[in-house]
N, C-alpha and C positions, 0 to 999 in steps of 0.2 A: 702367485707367490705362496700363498699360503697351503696350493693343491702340494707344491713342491716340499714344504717343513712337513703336511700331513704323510705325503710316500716314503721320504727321506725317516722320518719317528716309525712310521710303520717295517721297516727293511731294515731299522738298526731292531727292532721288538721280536722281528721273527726269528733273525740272525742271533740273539742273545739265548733264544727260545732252541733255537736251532744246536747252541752249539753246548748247554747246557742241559738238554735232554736227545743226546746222541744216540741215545739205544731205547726207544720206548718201554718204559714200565710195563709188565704183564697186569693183567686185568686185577685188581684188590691191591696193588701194589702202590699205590700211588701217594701216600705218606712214604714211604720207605725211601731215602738218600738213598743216590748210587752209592755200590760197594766201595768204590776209590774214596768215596768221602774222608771215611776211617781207617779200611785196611791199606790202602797203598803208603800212608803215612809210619804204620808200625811193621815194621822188619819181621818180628814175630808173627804177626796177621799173614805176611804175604807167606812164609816158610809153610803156615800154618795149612793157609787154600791150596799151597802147591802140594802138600802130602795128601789131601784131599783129592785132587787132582783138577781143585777147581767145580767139582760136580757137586748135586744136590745141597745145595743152598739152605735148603727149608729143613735138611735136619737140623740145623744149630739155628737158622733163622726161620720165626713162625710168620706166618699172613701179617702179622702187627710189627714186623720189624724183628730183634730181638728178642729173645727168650726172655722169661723172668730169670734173676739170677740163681735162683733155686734150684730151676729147670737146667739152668746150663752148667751146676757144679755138679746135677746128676749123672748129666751125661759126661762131662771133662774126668770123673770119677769111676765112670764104668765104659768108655767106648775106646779100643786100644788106642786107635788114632791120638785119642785127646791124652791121654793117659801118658806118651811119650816123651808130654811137655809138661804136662800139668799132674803130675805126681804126687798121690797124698802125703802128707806131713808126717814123718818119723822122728822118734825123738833119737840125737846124737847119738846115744849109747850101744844102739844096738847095729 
């Protein structure tokens, strides 16, 4: 009975394992949430990968996950891409 709750725990653990790491992490990645975590939630994220086209990852995401935000208001400020959404602040008048 008990070989039976041990197979039965072990095939719901792999299954769980299985079905929440559907795409192996690349090697150093292994802190890092899938991308659906966050982006599939924000409408703006997904618009966002799609002008991208989806490719290179690691410019806006480093080996540690995200940028500092420092890092990423440099780049949203000088890379056209980002720049389309994320537009520096003018004041009304002009």
């Amino acid at each position: 009975m008990w070989k039976l709750v041990f197979i039965s725990a072990l095939l719901l653990m792999l299954t769980i394992i299985a079905v929440t790491r559907a795409e192996p992490a690349p090697i150093g990645f292994s802190k890092m949430p899938k991308c659906t975590v966050c982006h599939s939630k924000d409408p703006k994220m997904v618009s966002m990968h799609k002008a991208l086209g989806f490719k290179d990852c690691m410019k806006c995401h480093g080996l540690d996950g995200i940028w500092p935000p420092e890092k990423r208001q440099e780049q949203m400020a000088s890379d056209p891409l980002c720049t389309r959404c994320h537009m520096p602040a003018r004041p009304l008048s002009q």
